[in-house]
C-alpha positions as CSV (number, residue, x, y, z in Angstrom):
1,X,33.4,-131.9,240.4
2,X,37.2,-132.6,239.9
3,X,39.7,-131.0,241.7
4,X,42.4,-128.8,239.2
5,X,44.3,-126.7,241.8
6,X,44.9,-126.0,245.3
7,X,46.9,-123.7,247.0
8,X,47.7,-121.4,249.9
9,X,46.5,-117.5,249.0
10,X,49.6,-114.8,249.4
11,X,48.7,-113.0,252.0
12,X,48.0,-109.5,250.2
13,X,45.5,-111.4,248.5
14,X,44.2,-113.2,252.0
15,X,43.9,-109.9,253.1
16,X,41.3,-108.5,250.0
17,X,39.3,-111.7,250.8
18,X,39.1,-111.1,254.5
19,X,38.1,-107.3,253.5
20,X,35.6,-108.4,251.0
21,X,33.8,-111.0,253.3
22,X,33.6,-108.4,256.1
23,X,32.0,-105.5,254.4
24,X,28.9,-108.0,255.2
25,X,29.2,-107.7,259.2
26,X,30.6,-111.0,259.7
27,X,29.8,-112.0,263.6
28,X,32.9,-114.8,263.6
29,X,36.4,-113.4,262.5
30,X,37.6,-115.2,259.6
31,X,40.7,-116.4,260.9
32,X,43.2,-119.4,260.2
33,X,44.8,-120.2,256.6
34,X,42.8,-119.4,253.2
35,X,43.4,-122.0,250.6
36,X,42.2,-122.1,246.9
37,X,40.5,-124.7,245.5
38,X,40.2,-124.5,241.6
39,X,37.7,-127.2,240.7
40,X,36.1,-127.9,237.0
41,X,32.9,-125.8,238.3
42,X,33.8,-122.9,240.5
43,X,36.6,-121.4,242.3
44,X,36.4,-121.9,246.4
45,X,38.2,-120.3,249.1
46,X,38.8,-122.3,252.0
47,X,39.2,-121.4,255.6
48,X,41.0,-124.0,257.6
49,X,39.5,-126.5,254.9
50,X,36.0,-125.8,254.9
51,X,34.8,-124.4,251.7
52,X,33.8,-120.9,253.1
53,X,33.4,-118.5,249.7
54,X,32.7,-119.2,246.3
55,X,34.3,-117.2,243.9
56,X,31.0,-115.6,241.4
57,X,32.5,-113.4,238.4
58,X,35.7,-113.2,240.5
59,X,34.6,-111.7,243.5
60,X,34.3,-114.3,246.5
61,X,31.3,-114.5,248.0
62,X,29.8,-117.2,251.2
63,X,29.2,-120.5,250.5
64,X,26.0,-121.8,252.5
65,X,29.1,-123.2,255.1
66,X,30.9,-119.8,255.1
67,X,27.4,-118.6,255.7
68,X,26.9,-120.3,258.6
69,X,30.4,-120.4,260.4
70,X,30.9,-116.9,259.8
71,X,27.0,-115.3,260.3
72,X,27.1,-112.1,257.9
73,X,24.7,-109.6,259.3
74,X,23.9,-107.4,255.5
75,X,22.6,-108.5,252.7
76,X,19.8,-111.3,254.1
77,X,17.1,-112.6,252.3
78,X,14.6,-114.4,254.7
79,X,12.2,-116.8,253.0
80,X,8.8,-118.2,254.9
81,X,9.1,-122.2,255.6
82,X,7.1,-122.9,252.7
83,X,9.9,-121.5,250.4
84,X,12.3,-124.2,252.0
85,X,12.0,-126.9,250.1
86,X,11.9,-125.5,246.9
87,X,14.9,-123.6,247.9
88,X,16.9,-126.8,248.9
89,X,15.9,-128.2,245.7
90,X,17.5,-125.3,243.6
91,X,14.7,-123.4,242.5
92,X,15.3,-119.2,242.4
93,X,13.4,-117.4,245.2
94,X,9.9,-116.3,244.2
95,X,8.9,-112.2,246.1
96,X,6.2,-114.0,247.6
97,X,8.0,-116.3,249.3
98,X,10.0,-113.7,251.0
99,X,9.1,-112.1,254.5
100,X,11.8,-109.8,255.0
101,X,15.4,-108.6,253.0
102,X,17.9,-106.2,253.6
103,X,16.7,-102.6,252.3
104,X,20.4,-102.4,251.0
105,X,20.1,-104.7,248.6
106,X,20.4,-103.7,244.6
107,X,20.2,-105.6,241.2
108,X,23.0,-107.9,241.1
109,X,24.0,-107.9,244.8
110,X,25.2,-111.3,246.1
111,X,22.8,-112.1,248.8
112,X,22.2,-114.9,251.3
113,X,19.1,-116.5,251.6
114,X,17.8,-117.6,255.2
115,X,14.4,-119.5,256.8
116,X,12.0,-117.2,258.9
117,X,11.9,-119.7,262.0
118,X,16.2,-120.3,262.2
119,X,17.2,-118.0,260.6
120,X,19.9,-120.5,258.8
121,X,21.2,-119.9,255.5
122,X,19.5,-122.2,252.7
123,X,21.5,-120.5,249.9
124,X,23.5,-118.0,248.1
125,X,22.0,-115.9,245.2
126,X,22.3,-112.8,243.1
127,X,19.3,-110.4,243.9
128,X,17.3,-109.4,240.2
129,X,15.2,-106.3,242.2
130,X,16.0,-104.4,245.3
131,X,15.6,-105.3,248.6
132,X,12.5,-102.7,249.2
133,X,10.8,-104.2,246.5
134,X,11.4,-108.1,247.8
135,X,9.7,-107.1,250.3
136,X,6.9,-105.5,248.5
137,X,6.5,-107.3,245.2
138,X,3.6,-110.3,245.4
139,X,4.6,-111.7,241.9
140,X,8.1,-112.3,240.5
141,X,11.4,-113.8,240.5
142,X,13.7,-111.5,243.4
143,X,17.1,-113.8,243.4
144,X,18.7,-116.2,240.9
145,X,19.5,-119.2,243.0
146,X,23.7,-119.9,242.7
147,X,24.4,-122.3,245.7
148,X,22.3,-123.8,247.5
149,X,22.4,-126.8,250.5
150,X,22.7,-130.2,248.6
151,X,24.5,-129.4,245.3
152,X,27.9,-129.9,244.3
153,X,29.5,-127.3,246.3
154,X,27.9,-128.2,249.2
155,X,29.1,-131.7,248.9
156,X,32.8,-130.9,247.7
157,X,34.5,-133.7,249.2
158,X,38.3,-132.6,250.1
């Protein structure tokens, strides 16, 4: 992944970013500078230079970093530990995998994935059925892996 752009946001566009990440009940406060960094792949926002949101279809979203360092509160996915692995390897999160989700969740929600036992994020996905229904499906794809812990975003080097 090569580096195009980077660049300090404006701060009326700070401000949507801040507003966007926080409609997910954000325990830490995002604050400190927000940077862009325009790579060949994807589009990152950066707070104080960690790579903390990922910009899917234009709308920034966590990374697995932002994820942890900021500790959103909606729109969780927790996966059983045998779900791990196959997680961290990239593969999309199967319904029986899943042990609990947020019931706000719809088709085509960004949504963070988590373990049972730490409750740490393994990834960032786009939900394919509700939450209700993650919890209640035994067969099935329920979110299209997008990030995960390992890939390229991961281990953007700045």
């Amino acid at each position: 992944m090569t580096t195009k752009k980077r660049h300090f946001l404006k701060t009326d566009t700070a401000r949507l970013v801040v507003a966007t990440l926080s409609t997910y009940e954000t325990k830490n406060a995002l604050k400190g500078r927000l940077e862009v960094l325009e790579t060949s792949d994807h589009t990152l926002i950066l707070l104080n230079g960690v790579p903390v949101a990922l910009c899917i279809d234009k709308t920034p979203f966590f990374t697995v970093r932002g994820a942890i360092e900021l500790n959103p509160q909606r729109h969780l996915v927790t996966v059983d530990m045998g779900a791990v692995r196959f997680i961290r390897n990239g593969a999309d999160v199967m319904s029986p995998g899943i042990v609990d989700a947020d019931e706000s969740i719809t088709p085509g929600d960004f949504v963070v994935i988590v373990d049972e036992r730490h409750k740490k994020p393994l990834g960032i996905g786009t939900a394919l059925i509700t939450g209700i229904e993650m919890i209640h499906e035994t067969k099935g794809k329920a979110v299209r892996i997008v990030h995960h812990v390992g890939d390229k975003v991961w281990n953007v080097a700045l």
